[in-house]
TORVOVO-473885 format. One record per atom (N, C-alpha, C): residue in three letters; chain; atom name; x, y, z. Coordinates in steps of 0.001 Angstrom, whole numbers, plus 500000, padded with zeros to 6 digits. Example, Ala and Ser with C-alpha at 12.3 -4.5 7.8 and 13.67 -1.06 7.14 Angstrom:
<pts>
<pt "ALA"; "A"; "N"; <513190; 494310; 507800>>
<pt "ALA"; "A"; "CA"; <512300; 495500; 507800>>
<pt "ALA"; "A"; "C"; <513200; 496700; 507800>>
<pt "SER"; "A"; "N"; <512850; 497750; 507080>>
<pt "SER"; "A"; "CA"; <513670; 498940; 507140>>
<pt "SER"; "A"; "C"; <512900; 500030; 507870>>
</pts>
This chain:
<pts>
<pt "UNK"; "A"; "N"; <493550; 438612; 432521>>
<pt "UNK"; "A"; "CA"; <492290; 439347; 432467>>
<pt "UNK"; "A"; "C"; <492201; 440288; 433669>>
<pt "UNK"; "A"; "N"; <492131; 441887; 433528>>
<pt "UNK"; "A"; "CA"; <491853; 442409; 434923>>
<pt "UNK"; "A"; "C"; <490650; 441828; 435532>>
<pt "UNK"; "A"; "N"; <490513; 442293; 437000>>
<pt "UNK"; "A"; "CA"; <489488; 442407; 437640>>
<pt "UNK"; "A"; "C"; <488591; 443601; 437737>>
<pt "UNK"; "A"; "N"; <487352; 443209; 437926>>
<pt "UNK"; "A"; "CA"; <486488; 444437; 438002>>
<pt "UNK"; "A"; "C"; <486732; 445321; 439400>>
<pt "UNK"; "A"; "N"; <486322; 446188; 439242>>
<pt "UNK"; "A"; "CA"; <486728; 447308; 440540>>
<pt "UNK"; "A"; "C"; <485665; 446495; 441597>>
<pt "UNK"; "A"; "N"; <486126; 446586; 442905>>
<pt "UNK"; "A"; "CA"; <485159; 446333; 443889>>
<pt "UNK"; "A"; "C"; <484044; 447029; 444329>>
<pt "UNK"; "A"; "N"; <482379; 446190; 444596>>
<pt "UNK"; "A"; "CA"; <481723; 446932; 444412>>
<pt "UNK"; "A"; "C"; <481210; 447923; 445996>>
<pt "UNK"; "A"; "N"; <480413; 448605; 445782>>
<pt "UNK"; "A"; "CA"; <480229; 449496; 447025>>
<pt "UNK"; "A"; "C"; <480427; 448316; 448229>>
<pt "UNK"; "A"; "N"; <479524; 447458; 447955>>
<pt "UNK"; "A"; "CA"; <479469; 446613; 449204>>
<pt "UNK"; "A"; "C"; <480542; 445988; 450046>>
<pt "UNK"; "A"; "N"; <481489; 445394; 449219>>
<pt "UNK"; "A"; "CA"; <482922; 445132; 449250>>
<pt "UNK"; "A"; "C"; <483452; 446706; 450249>>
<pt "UNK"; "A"; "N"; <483404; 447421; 449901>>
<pt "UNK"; "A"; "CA"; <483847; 448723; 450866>>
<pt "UNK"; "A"; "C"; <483601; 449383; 451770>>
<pt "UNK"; "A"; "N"; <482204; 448695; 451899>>
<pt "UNK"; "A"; "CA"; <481602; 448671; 453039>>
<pt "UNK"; "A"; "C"; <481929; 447611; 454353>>
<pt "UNK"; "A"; "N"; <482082; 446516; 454205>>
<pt "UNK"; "A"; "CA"; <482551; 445487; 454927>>
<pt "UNK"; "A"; "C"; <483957; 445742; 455236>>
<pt "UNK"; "A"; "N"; <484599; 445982; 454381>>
<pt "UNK"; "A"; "CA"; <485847; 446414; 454902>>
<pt "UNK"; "A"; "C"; <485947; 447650; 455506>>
<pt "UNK"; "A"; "N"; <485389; 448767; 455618>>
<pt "UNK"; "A"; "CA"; <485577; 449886; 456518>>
<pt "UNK"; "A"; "C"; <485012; 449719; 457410>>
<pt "UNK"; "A"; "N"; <484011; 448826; 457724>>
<pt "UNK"; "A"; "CA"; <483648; 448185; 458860>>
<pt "UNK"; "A"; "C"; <484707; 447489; 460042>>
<pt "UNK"; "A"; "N"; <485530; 447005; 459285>>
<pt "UNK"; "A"; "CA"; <486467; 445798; 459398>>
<pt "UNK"; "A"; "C"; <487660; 446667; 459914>>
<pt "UNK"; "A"; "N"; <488049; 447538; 458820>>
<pt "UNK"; "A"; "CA"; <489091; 448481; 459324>>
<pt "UNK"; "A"; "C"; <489018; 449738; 459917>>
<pt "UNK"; "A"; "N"; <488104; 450102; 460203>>
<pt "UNK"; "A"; "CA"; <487609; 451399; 461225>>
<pt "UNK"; "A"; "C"; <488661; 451964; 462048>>
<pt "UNK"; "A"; "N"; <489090; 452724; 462150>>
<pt "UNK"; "A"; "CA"; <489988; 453298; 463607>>
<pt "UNK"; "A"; "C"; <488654; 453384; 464709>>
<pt "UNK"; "A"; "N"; <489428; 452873; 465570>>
<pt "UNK"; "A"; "CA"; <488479; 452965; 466863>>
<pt "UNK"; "A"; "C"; <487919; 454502; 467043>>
<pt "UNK"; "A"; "N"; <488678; 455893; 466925>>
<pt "UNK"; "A"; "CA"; <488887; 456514; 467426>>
<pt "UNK"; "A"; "C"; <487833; 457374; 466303>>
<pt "UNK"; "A"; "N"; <487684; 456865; 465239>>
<pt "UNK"; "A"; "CA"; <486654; 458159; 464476>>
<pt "UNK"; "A"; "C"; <485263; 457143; 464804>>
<pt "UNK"; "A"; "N"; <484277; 458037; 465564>>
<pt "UNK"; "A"; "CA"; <482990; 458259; 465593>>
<pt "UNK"; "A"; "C"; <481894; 457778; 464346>>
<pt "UNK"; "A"; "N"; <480798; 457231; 464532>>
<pt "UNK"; "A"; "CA"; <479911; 457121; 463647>>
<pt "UNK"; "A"; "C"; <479257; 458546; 463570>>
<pt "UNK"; "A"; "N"; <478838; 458892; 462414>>
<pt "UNK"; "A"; "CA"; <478059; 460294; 462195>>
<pt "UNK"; "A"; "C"; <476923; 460550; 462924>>
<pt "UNK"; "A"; "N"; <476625; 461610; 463965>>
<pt "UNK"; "A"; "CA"; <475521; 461827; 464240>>
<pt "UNK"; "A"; "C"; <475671; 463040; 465348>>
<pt "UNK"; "A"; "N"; <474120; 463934; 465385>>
<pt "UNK"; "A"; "CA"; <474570; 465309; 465441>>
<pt "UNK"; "A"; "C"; <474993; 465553; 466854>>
<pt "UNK"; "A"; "N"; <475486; 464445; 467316>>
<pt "UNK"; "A"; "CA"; <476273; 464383; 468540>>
<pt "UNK"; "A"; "C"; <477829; 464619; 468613>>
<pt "UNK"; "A"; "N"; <477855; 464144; 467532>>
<pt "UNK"; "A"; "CA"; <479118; 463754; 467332>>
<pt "UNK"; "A"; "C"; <480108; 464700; 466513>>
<pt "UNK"; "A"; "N"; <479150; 465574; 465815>>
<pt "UNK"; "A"; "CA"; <479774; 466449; 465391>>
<pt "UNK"; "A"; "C"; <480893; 467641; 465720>>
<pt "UNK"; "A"; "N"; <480790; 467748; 467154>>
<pt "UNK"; "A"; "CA"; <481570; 468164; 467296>>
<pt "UNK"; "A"; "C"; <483073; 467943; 467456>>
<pt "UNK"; "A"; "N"; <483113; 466169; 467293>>
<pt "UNK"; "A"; "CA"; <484525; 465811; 467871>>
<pt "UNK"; "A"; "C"; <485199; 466126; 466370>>
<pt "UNK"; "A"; "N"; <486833; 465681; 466803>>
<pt "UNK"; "A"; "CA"; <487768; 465875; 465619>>
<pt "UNK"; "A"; "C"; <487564; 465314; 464299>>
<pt "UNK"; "A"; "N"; <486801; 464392; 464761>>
<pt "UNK"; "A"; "CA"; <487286; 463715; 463584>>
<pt "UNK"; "A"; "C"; <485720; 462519; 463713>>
<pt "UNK"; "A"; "N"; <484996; 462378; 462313>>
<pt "UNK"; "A"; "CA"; <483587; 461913; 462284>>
<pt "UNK"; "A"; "C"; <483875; 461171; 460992>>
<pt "UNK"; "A"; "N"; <483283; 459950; 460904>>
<pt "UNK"; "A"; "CA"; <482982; 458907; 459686>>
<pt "UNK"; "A"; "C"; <481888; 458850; 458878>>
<pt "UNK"; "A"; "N"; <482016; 459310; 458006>>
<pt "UNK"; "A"; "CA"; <480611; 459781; 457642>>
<pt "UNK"; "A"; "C"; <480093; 458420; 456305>>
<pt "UNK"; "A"; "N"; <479025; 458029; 456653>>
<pt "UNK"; "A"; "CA"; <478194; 456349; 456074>>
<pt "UNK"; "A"; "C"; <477606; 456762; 455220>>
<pt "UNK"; "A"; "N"; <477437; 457995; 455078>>
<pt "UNK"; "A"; "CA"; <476450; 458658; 453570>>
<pt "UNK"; "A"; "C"; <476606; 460093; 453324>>
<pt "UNK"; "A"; "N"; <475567; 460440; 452338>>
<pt "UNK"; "A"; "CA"; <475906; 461579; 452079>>
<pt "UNK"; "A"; "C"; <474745; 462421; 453009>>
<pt "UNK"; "A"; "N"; <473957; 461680; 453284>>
<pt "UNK"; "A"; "CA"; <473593; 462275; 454582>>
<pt "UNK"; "A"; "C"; <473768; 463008; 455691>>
<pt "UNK"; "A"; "N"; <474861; 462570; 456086>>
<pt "UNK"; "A"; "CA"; <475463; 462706; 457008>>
<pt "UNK"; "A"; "C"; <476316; 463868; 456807>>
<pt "UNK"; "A"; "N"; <476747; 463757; 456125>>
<pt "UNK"; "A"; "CA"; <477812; 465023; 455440>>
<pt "UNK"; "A"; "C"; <476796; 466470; 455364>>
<pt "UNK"; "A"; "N"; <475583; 466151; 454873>>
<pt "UNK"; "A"; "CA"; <474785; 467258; 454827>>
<pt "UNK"; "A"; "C"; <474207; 467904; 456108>>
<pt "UNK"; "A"; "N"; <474204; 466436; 457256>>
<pt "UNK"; "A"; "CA"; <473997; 467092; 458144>>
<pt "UNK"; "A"; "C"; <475079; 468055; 458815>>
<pt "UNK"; "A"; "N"; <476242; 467584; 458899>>
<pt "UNK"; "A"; "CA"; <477389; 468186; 459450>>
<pt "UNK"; "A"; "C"; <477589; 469475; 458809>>
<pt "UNK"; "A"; "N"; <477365; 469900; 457478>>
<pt "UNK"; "A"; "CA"; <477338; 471040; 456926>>
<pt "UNK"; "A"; "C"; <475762; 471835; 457654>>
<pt "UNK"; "A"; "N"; <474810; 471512; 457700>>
<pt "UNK"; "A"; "CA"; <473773; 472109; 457774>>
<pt "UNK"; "A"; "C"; <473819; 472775; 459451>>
<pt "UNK"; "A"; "N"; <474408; 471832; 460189>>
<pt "UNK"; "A"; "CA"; <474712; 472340; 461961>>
<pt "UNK"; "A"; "C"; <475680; 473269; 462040>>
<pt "UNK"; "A"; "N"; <477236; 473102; 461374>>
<pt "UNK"; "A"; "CA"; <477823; 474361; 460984>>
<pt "UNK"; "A"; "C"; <477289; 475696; 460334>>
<pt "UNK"; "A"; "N"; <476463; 475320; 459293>>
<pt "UNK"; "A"; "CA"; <475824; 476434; 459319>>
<pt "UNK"; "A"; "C"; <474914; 477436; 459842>>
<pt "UNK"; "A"; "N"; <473814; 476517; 460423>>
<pt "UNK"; "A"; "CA"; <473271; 476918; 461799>>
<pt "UNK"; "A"; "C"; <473888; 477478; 463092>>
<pt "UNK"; "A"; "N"; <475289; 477468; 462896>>
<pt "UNK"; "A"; "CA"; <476137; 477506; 464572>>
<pt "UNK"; "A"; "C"; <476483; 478420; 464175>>
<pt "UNK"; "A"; "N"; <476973; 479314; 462659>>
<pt "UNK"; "A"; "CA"; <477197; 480829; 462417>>
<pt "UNK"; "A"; "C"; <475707; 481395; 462075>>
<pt "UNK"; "A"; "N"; <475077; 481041; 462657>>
<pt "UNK"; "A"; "CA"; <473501; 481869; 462001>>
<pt "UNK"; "A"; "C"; <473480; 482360; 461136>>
<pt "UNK"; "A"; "N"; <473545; 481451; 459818>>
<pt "UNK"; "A"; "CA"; <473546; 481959; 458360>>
<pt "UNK"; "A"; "C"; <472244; 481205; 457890>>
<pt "UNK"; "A"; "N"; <471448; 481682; 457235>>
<pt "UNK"; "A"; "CA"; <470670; 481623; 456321>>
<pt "UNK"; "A"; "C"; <471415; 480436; 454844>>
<pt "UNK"; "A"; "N"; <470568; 479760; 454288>>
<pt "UNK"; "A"; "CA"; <470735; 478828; 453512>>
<pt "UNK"; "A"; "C"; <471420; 479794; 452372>>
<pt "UNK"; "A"; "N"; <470990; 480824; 451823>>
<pt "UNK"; "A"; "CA"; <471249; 481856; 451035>>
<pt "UNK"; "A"; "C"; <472430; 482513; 450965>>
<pt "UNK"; "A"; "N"; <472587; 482893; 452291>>
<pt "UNK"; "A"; "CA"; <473712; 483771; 452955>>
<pt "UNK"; "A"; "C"; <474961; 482533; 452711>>
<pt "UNK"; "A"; "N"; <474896; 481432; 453718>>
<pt "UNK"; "A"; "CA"; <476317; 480522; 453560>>
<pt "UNK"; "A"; "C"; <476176; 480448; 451906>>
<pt "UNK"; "A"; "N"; <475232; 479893; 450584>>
<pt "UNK"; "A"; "CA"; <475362; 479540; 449540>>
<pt "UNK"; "A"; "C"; <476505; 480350; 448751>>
<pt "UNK"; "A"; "N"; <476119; 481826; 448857>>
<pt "UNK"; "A"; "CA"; <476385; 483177; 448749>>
<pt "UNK"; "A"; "C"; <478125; 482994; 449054>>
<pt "UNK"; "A"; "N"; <478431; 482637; 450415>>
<pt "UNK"; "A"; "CA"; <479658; 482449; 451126>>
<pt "UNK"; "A"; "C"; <480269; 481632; 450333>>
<pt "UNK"; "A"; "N"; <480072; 480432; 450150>>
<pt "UNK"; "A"; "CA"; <480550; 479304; 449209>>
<pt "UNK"; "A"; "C"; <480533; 479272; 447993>>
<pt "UNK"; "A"; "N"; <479923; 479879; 447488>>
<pt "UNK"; "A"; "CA"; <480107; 480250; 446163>>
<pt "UNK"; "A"; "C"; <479171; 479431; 445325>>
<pt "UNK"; "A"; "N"; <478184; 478840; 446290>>
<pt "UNK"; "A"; "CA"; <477051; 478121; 445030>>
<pt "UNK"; "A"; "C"; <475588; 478507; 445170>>
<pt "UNK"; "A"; "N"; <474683; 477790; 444585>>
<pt "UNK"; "A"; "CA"; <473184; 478557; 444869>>
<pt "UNK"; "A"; "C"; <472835; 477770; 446136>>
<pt "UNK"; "A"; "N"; <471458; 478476; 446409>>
<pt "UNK"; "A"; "CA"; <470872; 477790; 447769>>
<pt "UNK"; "A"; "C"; <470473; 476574; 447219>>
<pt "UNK"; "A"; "N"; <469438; 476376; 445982>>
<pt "UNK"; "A"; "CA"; <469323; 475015; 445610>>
<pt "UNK"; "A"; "C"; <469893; 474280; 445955>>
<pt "UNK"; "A"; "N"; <471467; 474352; 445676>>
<pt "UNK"; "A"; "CA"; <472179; 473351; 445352>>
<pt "UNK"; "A"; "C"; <472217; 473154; 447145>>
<pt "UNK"; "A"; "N"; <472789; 473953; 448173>>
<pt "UNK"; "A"; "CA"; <473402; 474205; 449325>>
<pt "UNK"; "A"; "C"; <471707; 472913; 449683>>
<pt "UNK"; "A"; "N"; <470805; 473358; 449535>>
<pt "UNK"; "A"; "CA"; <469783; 472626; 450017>>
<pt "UNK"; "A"; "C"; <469693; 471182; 450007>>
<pt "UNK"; "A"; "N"; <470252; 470504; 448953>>
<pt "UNK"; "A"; "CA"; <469928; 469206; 447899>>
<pt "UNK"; "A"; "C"; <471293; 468473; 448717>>
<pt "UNK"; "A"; "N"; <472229; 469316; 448986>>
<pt "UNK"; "A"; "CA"; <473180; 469010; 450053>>
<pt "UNK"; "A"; "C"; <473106; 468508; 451144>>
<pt "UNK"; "A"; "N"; <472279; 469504; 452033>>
<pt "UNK"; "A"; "CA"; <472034; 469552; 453065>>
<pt "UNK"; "A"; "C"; <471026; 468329; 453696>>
<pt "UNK"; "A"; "N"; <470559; 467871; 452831>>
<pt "UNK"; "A"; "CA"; <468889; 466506; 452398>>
<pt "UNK"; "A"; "C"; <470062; 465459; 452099>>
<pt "UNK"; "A"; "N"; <471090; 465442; 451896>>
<pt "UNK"; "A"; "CA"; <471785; 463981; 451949>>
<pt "UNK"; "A"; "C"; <471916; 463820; 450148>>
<pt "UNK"; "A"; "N"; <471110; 464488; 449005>>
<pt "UNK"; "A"; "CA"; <471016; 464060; 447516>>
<pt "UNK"; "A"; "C"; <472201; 463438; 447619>>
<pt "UNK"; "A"; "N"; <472400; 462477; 446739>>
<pt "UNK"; "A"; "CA"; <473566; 461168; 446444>>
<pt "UNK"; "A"; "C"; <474532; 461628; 445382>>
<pt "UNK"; "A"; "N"; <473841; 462518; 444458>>
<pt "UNK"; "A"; "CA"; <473958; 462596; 443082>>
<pt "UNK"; "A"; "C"; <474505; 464458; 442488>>
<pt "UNK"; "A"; "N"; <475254; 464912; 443768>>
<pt "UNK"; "A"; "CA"; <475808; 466265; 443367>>
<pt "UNK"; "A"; "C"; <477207; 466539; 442757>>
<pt "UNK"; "A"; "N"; <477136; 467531; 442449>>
<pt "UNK"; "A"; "CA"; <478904; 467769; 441442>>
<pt "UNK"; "A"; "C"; <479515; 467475; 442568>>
<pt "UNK"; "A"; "N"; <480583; 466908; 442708>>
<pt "UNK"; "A"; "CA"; <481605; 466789; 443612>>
<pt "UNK"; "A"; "C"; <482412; 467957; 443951>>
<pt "UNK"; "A"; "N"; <482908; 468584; 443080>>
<pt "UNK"; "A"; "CA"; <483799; 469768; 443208>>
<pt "UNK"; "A"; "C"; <483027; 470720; 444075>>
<pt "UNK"; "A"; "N"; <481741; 471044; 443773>>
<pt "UNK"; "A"; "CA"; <480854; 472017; 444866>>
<pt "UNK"; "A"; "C"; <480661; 471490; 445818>>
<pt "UNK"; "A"; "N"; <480964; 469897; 446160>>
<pt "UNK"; "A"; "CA"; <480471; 469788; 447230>>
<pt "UNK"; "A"; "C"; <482059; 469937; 448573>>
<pt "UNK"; "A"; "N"; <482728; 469752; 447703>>
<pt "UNK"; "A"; "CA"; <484159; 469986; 448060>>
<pt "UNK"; "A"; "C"; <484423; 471859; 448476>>
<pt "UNK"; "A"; "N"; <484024; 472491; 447385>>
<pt "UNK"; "A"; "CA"; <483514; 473978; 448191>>
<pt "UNK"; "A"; "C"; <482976; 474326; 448977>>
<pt "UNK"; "A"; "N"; <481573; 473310; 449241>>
<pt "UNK"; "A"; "CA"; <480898; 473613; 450551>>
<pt "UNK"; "A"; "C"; <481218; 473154; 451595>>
<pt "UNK"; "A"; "N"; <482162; 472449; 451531>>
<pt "UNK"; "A"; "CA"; <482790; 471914; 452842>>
<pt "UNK"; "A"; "C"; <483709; 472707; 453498>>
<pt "UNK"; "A"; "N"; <484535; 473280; 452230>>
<pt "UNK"; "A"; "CA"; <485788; 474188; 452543>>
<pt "UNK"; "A"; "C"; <485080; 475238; 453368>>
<pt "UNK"; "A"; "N"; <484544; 475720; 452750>>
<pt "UNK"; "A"; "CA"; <483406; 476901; 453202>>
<pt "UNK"; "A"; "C"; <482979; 476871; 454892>>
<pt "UNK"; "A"; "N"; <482521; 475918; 454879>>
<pt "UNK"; "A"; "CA"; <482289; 475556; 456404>>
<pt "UNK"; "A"; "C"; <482590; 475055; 457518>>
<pt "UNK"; "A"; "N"; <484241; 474670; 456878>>
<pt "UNK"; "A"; "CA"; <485582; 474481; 457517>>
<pt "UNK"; "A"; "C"; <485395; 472638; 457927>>
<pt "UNK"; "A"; "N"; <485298; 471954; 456857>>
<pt "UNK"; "A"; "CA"; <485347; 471164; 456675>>
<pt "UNK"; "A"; "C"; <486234; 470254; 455929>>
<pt "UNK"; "A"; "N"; <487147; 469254; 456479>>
<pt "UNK"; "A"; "CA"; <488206; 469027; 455703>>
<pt "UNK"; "A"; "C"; <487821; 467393; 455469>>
<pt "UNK"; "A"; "N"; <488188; 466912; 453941>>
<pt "UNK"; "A"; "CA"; <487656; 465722; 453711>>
<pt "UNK"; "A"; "C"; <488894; 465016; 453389>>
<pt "UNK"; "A"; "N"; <489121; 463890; 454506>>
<pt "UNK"; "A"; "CA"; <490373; 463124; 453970>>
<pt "UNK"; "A"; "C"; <489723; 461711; 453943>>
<pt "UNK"; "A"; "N"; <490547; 461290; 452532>>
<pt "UNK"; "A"; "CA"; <490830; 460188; 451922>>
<pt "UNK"; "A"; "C"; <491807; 459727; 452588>>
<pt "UNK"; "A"; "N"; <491745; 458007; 452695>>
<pt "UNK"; "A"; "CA"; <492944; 457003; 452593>>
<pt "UNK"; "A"; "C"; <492688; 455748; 452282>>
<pt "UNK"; "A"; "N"; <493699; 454984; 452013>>
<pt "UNK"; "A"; "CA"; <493560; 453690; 451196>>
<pt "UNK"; "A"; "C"; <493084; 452831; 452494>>
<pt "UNK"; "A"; "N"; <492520; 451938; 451923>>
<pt "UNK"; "A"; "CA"; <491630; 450799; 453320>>
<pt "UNK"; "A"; "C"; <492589; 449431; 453012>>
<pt "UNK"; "A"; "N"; <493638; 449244; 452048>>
<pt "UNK"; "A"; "CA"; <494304; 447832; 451528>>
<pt "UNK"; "A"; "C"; <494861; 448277; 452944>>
</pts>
């Protein structure tokens, strides 16, 4: 019989568990170092929203840049849980943001 996929919580305890010392908890302190852990999507919005602020762009103007609406750039920026992934993967690119994955086994 497979097993069910593990649930959020399960992945939580373990990235707890397996953390590199060396990446940072998210916060707008921290943003500037190399490399930041980001605990939500919060966080991510904030890190986009201070980059954008640090080129003095308008919500409009970066949207414009990235290739999506301000709505969306906004709903981003507020942490929403629940956005297309692929745009949000544009707005990162956009703001020179690189998102790496790796396995936690």
């Amino acid at each position: 019989m497979a097993s069910l996929p593990k649930q959020l919580a399960d992945f939580s305890a373990e990235a707890a568990e397996n953390a590199p010392v060396a990446i940072q908890k998210a916060s707008p302190e921290t943003f500037a170092q190399a490399e930041v852990q980001l605990d939500s999507t919060k966080d991510l919005g904030n890190m986009v929203r201070r980059l954008r602020e640090s080129r003095k762009l308008s919500q409009q103007e970066f949207a414009d840049l990235a290739g999506v609406g301000r709505r969306f750039l906004s709903e981003l920026e507020n942490g929403k849980p629940t956005l297309e992934f692929a745009k949000v993967l544009q707005v990162a690119q956009a703001a020179g943001i690189s998102l790496l994955a790796r396995d936690r086994s």
